[in-house]
N, C-alpha and C positions, 0 to 999 in steps of 0.2 A: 046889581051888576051880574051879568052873566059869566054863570062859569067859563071854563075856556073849551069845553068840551061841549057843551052846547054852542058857542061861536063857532069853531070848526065843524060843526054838523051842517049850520045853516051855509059856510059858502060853497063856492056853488068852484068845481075843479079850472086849476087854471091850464088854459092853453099859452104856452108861450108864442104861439103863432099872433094869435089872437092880438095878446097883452103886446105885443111888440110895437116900440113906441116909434114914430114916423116910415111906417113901414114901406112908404113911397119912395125914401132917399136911396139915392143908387145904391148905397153899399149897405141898407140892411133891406132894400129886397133882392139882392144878390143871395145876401144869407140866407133870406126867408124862404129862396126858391131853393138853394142847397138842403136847406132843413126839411120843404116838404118833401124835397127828392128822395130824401134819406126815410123818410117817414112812410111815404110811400113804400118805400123798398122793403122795410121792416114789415109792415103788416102785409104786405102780399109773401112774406118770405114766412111768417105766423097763418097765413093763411092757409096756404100751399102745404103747411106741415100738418096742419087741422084736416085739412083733404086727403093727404095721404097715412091719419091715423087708421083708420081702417085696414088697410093693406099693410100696414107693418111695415111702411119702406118710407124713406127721407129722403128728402130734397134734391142731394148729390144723385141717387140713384135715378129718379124721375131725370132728372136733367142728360144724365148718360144714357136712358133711354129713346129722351127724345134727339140727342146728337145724333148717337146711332139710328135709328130711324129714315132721318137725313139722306145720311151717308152710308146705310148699313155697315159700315167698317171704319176704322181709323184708329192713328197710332196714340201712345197714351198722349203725347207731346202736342197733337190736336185734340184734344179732349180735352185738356186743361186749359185751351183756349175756349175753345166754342162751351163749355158750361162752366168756366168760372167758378172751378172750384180746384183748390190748392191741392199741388202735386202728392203730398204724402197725404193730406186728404183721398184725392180719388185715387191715390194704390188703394188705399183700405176698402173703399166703396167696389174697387173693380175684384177685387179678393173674392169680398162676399157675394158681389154678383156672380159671380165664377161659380162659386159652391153652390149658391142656388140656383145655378144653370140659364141662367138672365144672359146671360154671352160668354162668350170662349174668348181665350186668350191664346196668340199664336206669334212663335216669333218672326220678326219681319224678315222674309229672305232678302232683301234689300240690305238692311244692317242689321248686323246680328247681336245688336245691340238693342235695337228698339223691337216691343210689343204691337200685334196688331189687334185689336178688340174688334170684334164682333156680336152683332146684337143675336139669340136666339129664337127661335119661336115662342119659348115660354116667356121670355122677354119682350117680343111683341104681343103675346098674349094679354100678359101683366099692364103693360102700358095699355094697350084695349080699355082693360076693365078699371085704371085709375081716371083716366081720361074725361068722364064723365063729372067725377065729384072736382076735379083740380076745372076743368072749364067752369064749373057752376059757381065755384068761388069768384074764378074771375069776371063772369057775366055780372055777379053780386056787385063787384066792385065798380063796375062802370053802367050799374042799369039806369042810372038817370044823366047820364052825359050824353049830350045829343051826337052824332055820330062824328056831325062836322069837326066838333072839338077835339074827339078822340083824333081824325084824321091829320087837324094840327099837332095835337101833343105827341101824336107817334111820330111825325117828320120832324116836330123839335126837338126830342130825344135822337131820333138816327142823326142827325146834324152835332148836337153835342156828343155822340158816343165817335161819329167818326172825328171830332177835334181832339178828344182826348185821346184817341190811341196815334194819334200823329204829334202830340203836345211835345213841344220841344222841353218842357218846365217835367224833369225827371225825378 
């Protein structure tokens, strides 16, 4: 009899994707496509961070770069829209871009309540020089997916993103 340590050597890792039993039935390929969505989401969010190890900068930042870029300007209260990332989140990320001159903060003479952010030069500098490693990642990700598919899967993503921000189920 083999030990049990040699038995766990030989299997082989399980994918619950995979092992997932009748995965044609509506309701666990409903899951299965939830799960890879998630999955997906995860390693490009591991990925994106792996790309921006060199530059010392995370995720939120990249993403406030690239909003601003956009729009060069906008208030905190769209920025928490357009990069989806949580309000006392990007205070903290907009702080330290501040101090590291990544963008200015100004308040809105509109309301003098809300901030206006602005991207800088050193900030579009920065974004320049991360731009290369964060696309290589993603080129990574989809270099054997024929274009066509990409073309579906990015219109069945924009379809499901605009139902869930109109989803009456709150």
């Amino acid at each position: 009899m083999a030990s049990s340590s040699t038995r766990s050597s030989r299997r082989k890792p399980v994918d619950p994707v995979d092992d997932e039993p009748d995965a044609f039935s509506d309701q666990r390929s409903e899951k299965k496509t939830a799960y890879l969505l998630r999955q997906v989401s995860e390693r490009l969010a591991i990925s994106l961070t792996e790309a921006l190890r060199p530059f010392n900068q995370t995720a939120s930042v990249y993403r406030v770069l690239i909003a601003l870029t956009r729009r060069d300007h906008a208030r905190m209260r769209d920025l928490i829209e357009l990069t989806l990332v949580e309000s006392s989140t990007l205070s903290r990320t907009i702080g330290r871009m501040e101090a590291q001159e990544l963008v200015t903060v100004e308040q809105d003479d509109d309301d003098g309540r809300a901030v206006i952010i602005s991207i800088t030069q050193a900030g579009r500098d920065l974004l320049d020089a991360m731009l290369p490693a964060v696309s290589a990642q993603y080129e990574w990700s989809v270099h054997d997916v024929p274009p066509a598919d990409l073309e579906i899967l990015r219109t069945t993503l924009q379809r499901m993103l605009r139902n869930l921000k109109i989803s009456p189920i709150k």
